[in-house]
C-alpha positions in Angstrom: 253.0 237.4 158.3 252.0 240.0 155.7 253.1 241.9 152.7 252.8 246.0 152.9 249.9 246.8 155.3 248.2 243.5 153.9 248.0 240.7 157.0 248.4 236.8 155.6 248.5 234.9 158.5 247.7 236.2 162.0 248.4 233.8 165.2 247.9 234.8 169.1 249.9 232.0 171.6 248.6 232.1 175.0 252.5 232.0 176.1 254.1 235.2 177.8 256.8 236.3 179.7 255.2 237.2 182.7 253.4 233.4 183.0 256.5 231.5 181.7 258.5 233.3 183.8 256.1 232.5 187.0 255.7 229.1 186.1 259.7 228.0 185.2 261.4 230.3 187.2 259.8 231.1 190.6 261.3 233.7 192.4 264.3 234.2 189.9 265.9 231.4 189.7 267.6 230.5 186.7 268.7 227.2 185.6 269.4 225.3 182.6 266.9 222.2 183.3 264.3 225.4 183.5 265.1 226.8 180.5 264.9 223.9 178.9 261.1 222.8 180.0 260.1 226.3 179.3 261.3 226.2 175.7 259.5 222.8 175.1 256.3 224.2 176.8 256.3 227.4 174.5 257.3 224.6 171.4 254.1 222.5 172.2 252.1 226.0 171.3 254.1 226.9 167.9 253.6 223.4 166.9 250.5 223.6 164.9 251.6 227.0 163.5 255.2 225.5 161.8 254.1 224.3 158.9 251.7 227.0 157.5 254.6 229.8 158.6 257.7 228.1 157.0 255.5 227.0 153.8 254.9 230.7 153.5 258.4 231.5 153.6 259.5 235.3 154.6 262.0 238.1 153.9 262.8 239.6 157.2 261.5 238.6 160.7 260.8 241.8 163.1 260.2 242.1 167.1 258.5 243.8 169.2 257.8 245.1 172.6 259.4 245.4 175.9 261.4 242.1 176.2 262.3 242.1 172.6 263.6 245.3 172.8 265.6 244.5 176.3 267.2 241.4 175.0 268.1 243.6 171.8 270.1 246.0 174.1 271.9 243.3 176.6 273.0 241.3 173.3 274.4 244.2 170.9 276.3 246.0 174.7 277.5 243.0 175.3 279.2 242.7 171.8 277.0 239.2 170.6 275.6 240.8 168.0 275.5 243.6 165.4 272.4 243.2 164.0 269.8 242.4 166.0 268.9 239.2 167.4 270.7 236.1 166.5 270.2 232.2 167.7 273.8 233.0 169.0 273.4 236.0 170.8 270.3 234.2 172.5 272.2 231.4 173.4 275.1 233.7 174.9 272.2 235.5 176.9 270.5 232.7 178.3 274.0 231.2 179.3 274.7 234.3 180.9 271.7 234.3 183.2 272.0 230.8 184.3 276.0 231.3 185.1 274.2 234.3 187.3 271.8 231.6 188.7 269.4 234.2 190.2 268.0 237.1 188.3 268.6 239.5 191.4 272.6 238.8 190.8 272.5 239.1 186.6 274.7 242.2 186.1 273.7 242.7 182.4 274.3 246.0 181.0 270.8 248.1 179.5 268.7 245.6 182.0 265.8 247.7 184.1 264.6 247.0 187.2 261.0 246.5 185.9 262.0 244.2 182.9 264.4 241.8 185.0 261.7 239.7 187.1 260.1 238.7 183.5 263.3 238.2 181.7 263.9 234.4 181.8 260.6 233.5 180.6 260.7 236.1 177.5 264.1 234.8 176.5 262.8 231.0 177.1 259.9 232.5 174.4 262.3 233.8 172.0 264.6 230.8 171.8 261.7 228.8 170.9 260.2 231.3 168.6 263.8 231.1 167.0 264.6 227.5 166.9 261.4 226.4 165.9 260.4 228.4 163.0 264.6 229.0 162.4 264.6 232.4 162.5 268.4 233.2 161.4 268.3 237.2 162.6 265.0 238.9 164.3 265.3 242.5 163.7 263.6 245.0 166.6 260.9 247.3 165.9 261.0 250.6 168.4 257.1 250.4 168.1 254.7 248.5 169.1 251.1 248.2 170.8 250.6 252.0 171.4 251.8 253.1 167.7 249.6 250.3 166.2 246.5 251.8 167.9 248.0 255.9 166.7 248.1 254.2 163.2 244.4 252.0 163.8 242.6 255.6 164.7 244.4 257.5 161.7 243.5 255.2 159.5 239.5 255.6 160.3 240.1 258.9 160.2 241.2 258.9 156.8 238.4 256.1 155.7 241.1 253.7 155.9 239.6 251.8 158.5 241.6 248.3 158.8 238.5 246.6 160.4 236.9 246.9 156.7 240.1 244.5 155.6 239.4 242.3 158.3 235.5 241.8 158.1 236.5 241.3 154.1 239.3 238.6 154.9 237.7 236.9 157.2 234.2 236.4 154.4 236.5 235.2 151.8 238.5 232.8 154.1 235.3 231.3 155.1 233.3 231.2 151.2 230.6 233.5 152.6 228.0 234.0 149.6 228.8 237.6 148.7 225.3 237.8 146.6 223.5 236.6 149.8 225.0 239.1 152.0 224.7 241.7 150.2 221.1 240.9 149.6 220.5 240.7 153.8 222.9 243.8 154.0 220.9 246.1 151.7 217.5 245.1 153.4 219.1 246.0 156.5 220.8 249.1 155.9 217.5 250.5 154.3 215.4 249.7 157.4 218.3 250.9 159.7 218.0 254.3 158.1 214.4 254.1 158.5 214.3 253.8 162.4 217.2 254.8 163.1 216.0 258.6 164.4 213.0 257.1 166.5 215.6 254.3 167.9 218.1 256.7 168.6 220.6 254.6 166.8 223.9 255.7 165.7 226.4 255.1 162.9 228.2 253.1 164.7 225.4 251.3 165.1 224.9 251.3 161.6 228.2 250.0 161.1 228.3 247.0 163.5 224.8 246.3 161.4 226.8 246.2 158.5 229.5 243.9 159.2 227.5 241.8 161.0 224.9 241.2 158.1 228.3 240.7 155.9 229.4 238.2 157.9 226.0 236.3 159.4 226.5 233.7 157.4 230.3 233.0 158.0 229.4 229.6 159.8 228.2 227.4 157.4 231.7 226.9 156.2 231.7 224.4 159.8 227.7 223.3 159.6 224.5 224.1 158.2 223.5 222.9 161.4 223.5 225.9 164.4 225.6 227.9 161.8 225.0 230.6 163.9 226.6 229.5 166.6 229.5 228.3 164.5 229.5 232.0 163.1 229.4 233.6 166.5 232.4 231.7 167.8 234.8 232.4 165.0 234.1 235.9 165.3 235.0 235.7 168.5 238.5 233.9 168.7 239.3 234.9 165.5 241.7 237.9 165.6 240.9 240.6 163.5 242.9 243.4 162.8 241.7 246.7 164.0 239.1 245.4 166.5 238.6 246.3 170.1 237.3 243.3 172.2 233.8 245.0 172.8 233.3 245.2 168.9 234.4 242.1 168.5 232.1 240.5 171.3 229.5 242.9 170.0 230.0 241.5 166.6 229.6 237.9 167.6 226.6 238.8 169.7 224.8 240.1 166.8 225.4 236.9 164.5 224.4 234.7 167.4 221.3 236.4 167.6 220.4 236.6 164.5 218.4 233.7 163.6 216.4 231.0 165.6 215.6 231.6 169.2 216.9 234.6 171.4 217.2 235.8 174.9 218.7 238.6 176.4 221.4 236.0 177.2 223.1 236.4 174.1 224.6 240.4 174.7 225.3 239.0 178.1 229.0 239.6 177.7 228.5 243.0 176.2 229.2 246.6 178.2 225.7 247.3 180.0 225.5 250.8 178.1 225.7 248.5 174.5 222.7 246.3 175.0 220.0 248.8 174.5 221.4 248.9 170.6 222.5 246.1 170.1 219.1 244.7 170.7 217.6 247.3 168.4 219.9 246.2 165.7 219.6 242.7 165.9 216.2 243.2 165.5 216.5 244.6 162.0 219.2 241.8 161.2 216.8 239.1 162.4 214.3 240.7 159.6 216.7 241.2 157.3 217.4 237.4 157.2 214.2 236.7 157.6 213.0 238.4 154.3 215.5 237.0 152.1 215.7 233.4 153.1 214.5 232.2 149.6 218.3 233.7 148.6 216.2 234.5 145.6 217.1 238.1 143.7 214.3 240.9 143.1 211.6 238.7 145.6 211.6 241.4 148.6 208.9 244.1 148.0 209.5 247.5 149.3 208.3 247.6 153.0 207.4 250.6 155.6 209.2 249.6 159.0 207.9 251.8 161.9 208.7 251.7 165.3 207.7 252.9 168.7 210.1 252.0 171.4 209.4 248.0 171.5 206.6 247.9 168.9 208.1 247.2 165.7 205.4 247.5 162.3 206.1 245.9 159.3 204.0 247.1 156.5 203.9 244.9 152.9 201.9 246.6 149.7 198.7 244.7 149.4 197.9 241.0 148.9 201.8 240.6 149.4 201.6 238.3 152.2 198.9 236.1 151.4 200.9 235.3 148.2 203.6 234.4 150.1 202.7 231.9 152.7 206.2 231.3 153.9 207.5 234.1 155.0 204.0 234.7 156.6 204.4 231.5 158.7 208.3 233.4 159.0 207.0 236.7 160.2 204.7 234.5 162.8 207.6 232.5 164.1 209.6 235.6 164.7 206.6 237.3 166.0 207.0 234.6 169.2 210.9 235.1 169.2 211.2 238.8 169.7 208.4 238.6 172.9 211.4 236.8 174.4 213.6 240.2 174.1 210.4 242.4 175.0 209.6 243.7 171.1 206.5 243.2 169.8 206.3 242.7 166.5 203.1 243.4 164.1 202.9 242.8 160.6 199.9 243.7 157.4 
Protein backbone atom coordinates (compact mmCIF):
# COMPACT_ATOMS: atom_id res chain seq x y z
CA UNK A 1 0.00 0.00 0.00
CA UNK A 2 1.33 3.46 -0.67
CA UNK A 3 0.32 6.96 -1.67
CA UNK A 4 2.39 8.57 -4.90
CA UNK A 5 5.84 6.95 -5.01
CA UNK A 6 5.61 6.84 -1.00
CA UNK A 7 5.37 2.92 0.25
CA UNK A 8 3.05 2.38 3.59
CA UNK A 9 2.92 -1.01 4.14
CA UNK A 10 5.07 -3.51 2.20
CA UNK A 11 4.32 -7.56 2.64
CA UNK A 12 6.23 -10.52 0.71
CA UNK A 13 3.92 -14.09 1.07
CA UNK A 14 5.95 -17.04 0.45
CA UNK A 15 2.81 -18.31 -1.76
CA UNK A 16 3.23 -18.57 -5.65
CA UNK A 17 1.82 -19.99 -8.53
CA UNK A 18 4.36 -22.15 -9.56
CA UNK A 19 4.49 -24.00 -5.76
CA UNK A 20 0.63 -23.78 -5.30
CA UNK A 21 0.14 -25.06 -8.45
CA UNK A 22 2.78 -28.16 -7.80
CA UNK A 23 1.46 -28.76 -4.49
CA UNK A 24 -2.72 -28.67 -5.26
CA UNK A 25 -2.70 -29.57 -8.64
CA UNK A 26 -0.06 -32.22 -9.76
CA UNK A 27 0.14 -32.79 -13.21
CA UNK A 28 -2.95 -30.45 -14.14
CA UNK A 29 -5.58 -31.62 -12.57
CA UNK A 30 -8.19 -29.49 -11.64
CA UNK A 31 -10.76 -29.93 -9.18
CA UNK A 32 -12.96 -28.14 -6.89
CA UNK A 33 -11.86 -29.94 -3.45
CA UNK A 34 -8.26 -28.62 -4.81
CA UNK A 35 -9.15 -25.28 -5.27
CA UNK A 36 -10.59 -25.10 -2.30
CA UNK A 37 -7.42 -26.31 0.02
CA UNK A 38 -5.33 -24.20 -2.04
CA UNK A 39 -7.34 -21.05 -1.32
CA UNK A 40 -7.31 -21.87 2.55
CA UNK A 41 -3.48 -22.58 2.38
CA UNK A 42 -2.84 -19.14 0.62
CA UNK A 43 -5.64 -17.62 3.48
CA UNK A 44 -3.51 -19.06 6.41
CA UNK A 45 -0.55 -16.62 4.94
CA UNK A 46 -2.81 -13.32 4.38
CA UNK A 47 -4.09 -13.86 7.87
CA UNK A 48 -1.85 -11.88 9.89
CA UNK A 49 -1.74 -9.11 7.16
CA UNK A 50 -5.87 -8.51 7.17
CA UNK A 51 -6.19 -6.35 9.71
CA UNK A 52 -3.42 -3.82 9.22
CA UNK A 53 -4.46 -3.70 5.19
CA UNK A 54 -8.33 -3.24 5.60
CA UNK A 55 -7.60 -0.66 8.66
CA UNK A 56 -5.71 1.19 6.12
CA UNK A 57 -8.38 1.34 3.75
CA UNK A 58 -7.50 2.01 -0.20
CA UNK A 59 -8.72 3.67 -3.35
CA UNK A 60 -7.90 1.29 -6.12
CA UNK A 61 -6.30 -2.20 -5.92
CA UNK A 62 -3.68 -2.87 -9.00
CA UNK A 63 -2.03 -6.35 -10.43
CA UNK A 64 0.71 -7.32 -11.66
CA UNK A 65 2.80 -9.82 -13.59
CA UNK A 66 2.32 -12.76 -15.76
CA UNK A 67 -0.75 -14.56 -14.15
CA UNK A 68 -2.47 -11.36 -13.37
CA UNK A 69 -2.21 -10.29 -16.65
CA UNK A 70 -3.35 -13.85 -18.23
CA UNK A 71 -6.36 -14.14 -15.96
CA UNK A 72 -7.11 -10.36 -17.09
CA UNK A 73 -7.23 -11.49 -20.83
CA UNK A 74 -9.23 -15.05 -20.37
CA UNK A 75 -11.95 -13.05 -18.15
CA UNK A 76 -12.54 -9.66 -20.25
CA UNK A 77 -12.43 -12.41 -23.99
CA UNK A 78 -14.60 -14.36 -22.35
CA UNK A 79 -17.06 -11.45 -21.78
CA UNK A 80 -16.99 -11.76 -17.51
CA UNK A 81 -15.79 -8.67 -17.16
CA UNK A 82 -15.19 -5.08 -18.43
CA UNK A 83 -13.06 -3.81 -16.07
CA UNK A 84 -10.56 -5.77 -14.87
CA UNK A 85 -10.78 -8.38 -12.42
CA UNK A 86 -13.82 -9.05 -10.44
CA UNK A 87 -14.74 -11.83 -7.54
CA UNK A 88 -17.20 -12.81 -10.35
CA UNK A 89 -15.08 -13.08 -13.20
CA UNK A 90 -12.65 -15.25 -10.91
CA UNK A 91 -15.31 -17.36 -9.90
CA UNK A 92 -16.46 -17.89 -13.63
CA UNK A 93 -12.66 -18.78 -14.40
CA UNK A 94 -12.00 -21.09 -11.81
CA UNK A 95 -15.37 -22.86 -12.71
CA UNK A 96 -14.33 -23.02 -16.15
CA UNK A 97 -11.06 -24.90 -15.43
CA UNK A 98 -12.57 -27.44 -13.17
CA UNK A 99 -15.56 -28.16 -15.79
CA UNK A 100 -12.24 -28.74 -18.09
CA UNK A 101 -10.92 -31.02 -15.29
CA UNK A 102 -7.33 -31.07 -16.75
CA UNK A 103 -5.35 -28.06 -17.69
CA UNK A 104 -4.10 -29.85 -21.00
CA UNK A 105 -7.99 -29.76 -22.16
CA UNK A 106 -8.88 -25.87 -20.86
CA UNK A 107 -9.68 -24.25 -24.27
CA UNK A 108 -9.52 -20.65 -22.88
CA UNK A 109 -9.06 -17.95 -25.28
CA UNK A 110 -5.53 -15.47 -24.65
CA UNK A 111 -4.08 -18.66 -22.54
CA UNK A 112 -0.16 -19.50 -23.55
CA UNK A 113 1.36 -22.53 -23.56
CA UNK A 114 4.00 -21.38 -20.96
CA UNK A 115 1.35 -19.72 -18.56
CA UNK A 116 -1.15 -22.77 -18.55
CA UNK A 117 0.92 -25.41 -16.28
CA UNK A 118 0.92 -22.50 -13.45
CA UNK A 119 -2.55 -21.27 -13.97
CA UNK A 120 -4.65 -23.06 -11.26
CA UNK A 121 -2.43 -22.20 -8.46
CA UNK A 122 -2.28 -18.30 -9.51
CA UNK A 123 -5.98 -18.19 -9.79
CA UNK A 124 -6.33 -20.27 -6.33
CA UNK A 125 -3.85 -17.07 -5.13
CA UNK A 126 -6.02 -14.50 -6.54
CA UNK A 127 -9.31 -15.78 -5.18
CA UNK A 128 -7.87 -15.64 -1.90
CA UNK A 129 -6.06 -12.39 -2.30
CA UNK A 130 -9.70 -11.26 -3.33
CA UNK A 131 -11.98 -12.75 -0.81
CA UNK A 132 -9.89 -12.21 2.01
CA UNK A 133 -8.96 -8.61 1.88
CA UNK A 134 -12.52 -8.08 -0.33
CA UNK A 135 -11.08 -6.67 -3.10
CA UNK A 136 -14.33 -5.62 -5.20
CA UNK A 137 -12.30 -4.94 -8.83
CA UNK A 138 -8.25 -5.49 -9.16
CA UNK A 139 -7.22 -3.41 -12.02
CA UNK A 140 -3.95 -4.81 -14.15
CA UNK A 141 -0.79 -3.01 -14.41
CA UNK A 142 1.14 -3.86 -18.00
CA UNK A 143 4.38 -3.45 -15.91
CA UNK A 144 5.95 -5.03 -13.53
CA UNK A 145 9.40 -6.46 -12.22
CA UNK A 146 11.54 -5.25 -15.15
CA UNK A 147 9.97 -1.53 -15.29
CA UNK A 148 10.41 -1.27 -11.49
CA UNK A 149 14.19 -1.94 -11.75
CA UNK A 150 14.25 0.80 -15.34
CA UNK A 151 12.46 3.20 -12.77
CA UNK A 152 14.97 1.87 -9.49
CA UNK A 153 18.30 2.76 -11.74
CA UNK A 154 16.74 6.15 -13.10
CA UNK A 155 15.96 7.25 -10.07
CA UNK A 156 19.87 6.96 -8.68
CA UNK A 157 20.65 8.44 -11.53
CA UNK A 158 18.84 11.43 -10.96
CA UNK A 159 19.80 11.33 -6.89
CA UNK A 160 16.56 9.91 -6.40
CA UNK A 161 17.72 6.90 -5.05
CA UNK A 162 14.62 4.98 -3.40
CA UNK A 163 17.03 2.99 -1.03
CA UNK A 164 17.57 6.48 0.82
CA UNK A 165 13.47 6.23 1.55
CA UNK A 166 13.86 2.94 2.72
CA UNK A 167 17.00 3.10 5.04
CA UNK A 168 14.90 6.42 6.34
CA UNK A 169 11.59 4.42 6.87
CA UNK A 170 12.87 1.71 8.26
CA UNK A 171 14.98 4.18 11.29
CA UNK A 172 11.76 5.87 12.09
CA UNK A 173 9.66 2.62 12.14
CA UNK A 174 12.06 1.24 14.54
CA UNK A 175 12.77 4.86 16.98
CA UNK A 176 16.41 4.74 16.04
CA UNK A 177 18.10 7.84 17.89
CA UNK A 178 18.71 10.20 14.97
CA UNK A 179 21.32 12.41 17.28
CA UNK A 180 23.16 9.08 17.98
CA UNK A 181 23.42 8.11 14.49
CA UNK A 182 24.34 10.81 13.13
CA UNK A 183 27.05 11.28 15.79
CA UNK A 184 28.53 7.44 14.78
CA UNK A 185 27.74 8.48 11.01
CA UNK A 186 29.88 11.63 10.94
CA UNK A 187 32.86 9.95 12.79
CA UNK A 188 32.62 7.35 10.23
CA UNK A 189 32.36 9.21 7.13
CA UNK A 190 35.37 11.39 8.23
CA UNK A 191 37.69 8.46 8.72
CA UNK A 192 36.20 6.67 5.58
CA UNK A 193 37.52 9.67 3.57
CA UNK A 194 40.64 9.46 5.31
CA UNK A 195 41.61 5.83 4.22
CA UNK A 196 39.68 5.43 1.77
CA UNK A 197 42.64 5.98 -1.13
CA UNK A 198 45.18 3.63 0.77
CA UNK A 199 42.15 1.01 1.29
CA UNK A 200 41.08 1.22 -2.13
CA UNK A 201 37.57 1.78 -1.05
CA UNK A 202 34.85 3.05 -3.11
CA UNK A 203 31.71 5.20 -2.91
CA UNK A 204 29.79 2.60 -2.83
CA UNK A 205 31.61 1.58 -0.16
CA UNK A 206 31.11 4.79 1.38
CA UNK A 207 27.55 4.42 0.94
CA UNK A 208 26.90 1.04 2.46
CA UNK A 209 29.06 2.74 5.48
CA UNK A 210 26.55 5.26 5.65
CA UNK A 211 23.45 3.39 5.92
CA UNK A 212 24.72 1.05 7.91
CA UNK A 213 26.04 3.57 10.65
CA UNK A 214 22.25 5.10 10.26
CA UNK A 215 20.86 2.16 10.95
CA UNK A 216 23.40 0.15 13.66
CA UNK A 217 21.41 0.79 16.13
CA UNK A 218 17.92 -0.25 14.63
CA UNK A 219 17.75 -3.27 17.13
CA UNK A 220 17.25 -2.08 20.39
CA UNK A 221 13.69 -1.42 19.44
CA UNK A 222 13.54 -5.70 20.20
CA UNK A 223 16.57 -5.82 23.10
CA UNK A 224 19.36 -3.96 24.47
CA UNK A 225 20.52 -7.35 24.83
CA UNK A 226 22.57 -8.71 21.31
CA UNK A 227 20.86 -5.66 19.60
CA UNK A 228 23.08 -6.25 17.02
CA UNK A 229 21.86 -9.29 16.20
CA UNK A 230 18.33 -8.07 16.45
CA UNK A 231 19.50 -5.29 13.99
CA UNK A 232 21.21 -7.61 11.55
CA UNK A 233 18.04 -9.81 11.17
CA UNK A 234 15.52 -7.09 10.43
CA UNK A 235 17.73 -5.80 7.91
CA UNK A 236 17.64 -8.88 6.44
CA UNK A 237 13.92 -10.01 6.12
CA UNK A 238 12.83 -6.72 6.10
CA UNK A 239 11.96 -5.67 2.43
CA UNK A 240 13.21 -2.55 1.42
CA UNK A 241 12.46 -0.80 -1.48
CA UNK A 242 15.24 -0.41 -3.94
CA UNK A 243 17.55 -3.11 -2.59
CA UNK A 244 19.39 -5.89 -4.32
CA UNK A 245 19.70 -8.96 -2.00
CA UNK A 246 23.67 -8.61 -1.90
CA UNK A 247 23.14 -4.96 -0.42
CA UNK A 248 20.79 -6.00 1.70
CA UNK A 249 22.86 -9.08 3.04
CA UNK A 250 25.82 -6.68 2.86
CA UNK A 251 23.97 -4.32 4.96
CA UNK A 252 23.07 -6.76 7.70
CA UNK A 253 26.58 -8.00 7.63
CA UNK A 254 27.95 -4.72 8.55
CA UNK A 255 25.44 -4.11 11.65
CA UNK A 256 26.19 -7.67 12.82
CA UNK A 257 29.64 -6.91 12.92
CA UNK A 258 29.73 -3.93 14.30
CA UNK A 259 30.04 -4.31 17.89
CA UNK A 260 31.16 -7.17 20.30
CA UNK A 261 33.05 -10.02 18.93
CA UNK A 262 33.73 -10.80 15.15
CA UNK A 263 34.85 -13.44 12.80
CA UNK A 264 35.18 -13.66 9.27
CA UNK A 265 31.89 -15.68 9.80
CA UNK A 266 29.76 -12.81 9.71
CA UNK A 267 30.29 -11.75 5.60
CA UNK A 268 29.96 -15.38 5.12
CA UNK A 269 26.94 -15.00 3.01
CA UNK A 270 28.34 -12.12 1.09
CA UNK A 271 29.75 -12.45 -2.83
CA UNK A 272 33.60 -13.52 -2.34
CA UNK A 273 34.67 -10.25 -4.42
CA UNK A 274 32.60 -8.06 -1.31
CA UNK A 275 34.48 -9.29 1.69
CA UNK A 276 37.75 -7.61 1.20
CA UNK A 277 35.55 -4.12 1.78
CA UNK A 278 33.24 -4.96 3.70
CA UNK A 279 35.85 -5.93 6.19
CA UNK A 280 37.59 -2.60 5.69
CA UNK A 281 34.39 -0.77 6.41
CA UNK A 282 33.34 -2.53 9.30
CA UNK A 283 36.36 -1.66 10.64
CA UNK A 284 35.75 1.96 10.66
CA UNK A 285 32.07 1.39 11.86
CA UNK A 286 33.34 -0.72 14.80
CA UNK A 287 35.48 2.66 15.71
CA UNK A 288 33.01 4.75 14.95
CA UNK A 289 30.75 3.11 17.62
CA UNK A 290 33.41 2.69 19.67
CA UNK A 291 34.30 6.47 20.03
CA UNK A 292 30.96 7.62 20.75
CA UNK A 293 29.53 5.14 23.12
CA UNK A 294 29.12 7.82 25.94
CA UNK A 295 26.24 9.20 23.25
CA UNK A 296 27.56 12.33 24.68
CA UNK A 297 27.81 15.61 22.05
CA UNK A 298 31.23 17.50 21.38
CA UNK A 299 33.34 14.49 23.62
CA UNK A 300 35.24 12.95 20.32
CA UNK A 301 38.56 14.85 19.70
CA UNK A 302 39.81 15.10 16.26
CA UNK A 303 41.81 11.94 15.43
CA UNK A 304 44.59 10.96 12.56
CA UNK A 305 43.47 7.30 11.30
CA UNK A 306 46.21 5.82 9.11
CA UNK A 307 46.34 2.60 7.61
CA UNK A 308 48.62 0.14 5.95
CA UNK A 309 46.90 -2.79 4.56
CA UNK A 310 45.80 -4.60 8.03
CA UNK A 311 47.64 -2.16 10.38
CA UNK A 312 45.17 0.39 11.34
CA UNK A 313 46.73 3.66 13.61
CA UNK A 314 44.64 5.65 15.66
CA UNK A 315 46.30 8.81 16.64
CA UNK A 316 44.52 11.05 19.73
CA UNK A 317 46.14 14.79 20.54
CA UNK A 318 48.09 14.44 23.69
CA UNK A 319 47.05 13.37 27.19
CA UNK A 320 43.66 12.49 25.40
CA UNK A 321 43.56 8.99 26.42
CA UNK A 322 44.85 8.94 29.77
CA UNK A 323 41.91 11.28 30.56
CA UNK A 324 39.69 9.07 29.31
CA UNK A 325 40.12 5.71 30.86
CA UNK A 326 37.10 4.13 29.16
CA UNK A 327 37.47 4.23 25.93
CA UNK A 328 41.17 3.28 26.57
CA UNK A 329 40.05 0.02 28.17
CA UNK A 330 37.51 0.31 24.66
CA UNK A 331 40.34 0.77 22.22
CA UNK A 332 42.10 -2.37 24.16
CA UNK A 333 39.10 -4.54 23.91
CA UNK A 334 38.78 -3.94 20.26
CA UNK A 335 42.46 -4.17 19.83
CA UNK A 336 41.84 -8.25 20.68
CA UNK A 337 38.58 -8.23 18.37
CA UNK A 338 39.97 -7.16 15.14
CA UNK A 339 43.22 -9.87 15.55
CA UNK A 340 40.25 -12.15 14.97
CA UNK A 341 39.66 -10.59 11.29
CA UNK A 342 43.62 -10.19 10.78
CA UNK A 343 43.78 -6.16 11.45
CA UNK A 344 45.95 -4.97 13.91
CA UNK A 345 45.05 -2.20 15.49
CA UNK A 346 47.54 0.46 17.39
CA UNK A 347 46.55 3.36 19.25
CA UNK A 348 48.65 6.75 21.07
Amino acid sequence: MGEGYRPLEMDSLSVGCVGISEQFFPDGVVTRAAFKAAQTAVALEIRPLRAIYKQTGWEEVIGSSGTIRAAARIIEASGWSTGGITPSGLKRLRRALESAGKMSRADLPGLSAERRPVLPGGIAILSACLRNLEIEQLSVSEYALREGALYDLVGRVRHQDPRETSIHAIAARYGVDPDQAQRVCQTALQSFDRVSAAWGLSDADRQRLEWAARLHEVGLAIAHDQYHKHGAYLVEHTDLNGFSRDEQLTLAALILAHRKKITADVFAQLPERLVPAVTRITVILRLAVLLHRSRLRGEIPSIDLQVDGTEVAVQFPPEWLQNHPLTQADLEGERDALRRIDVHLTFT
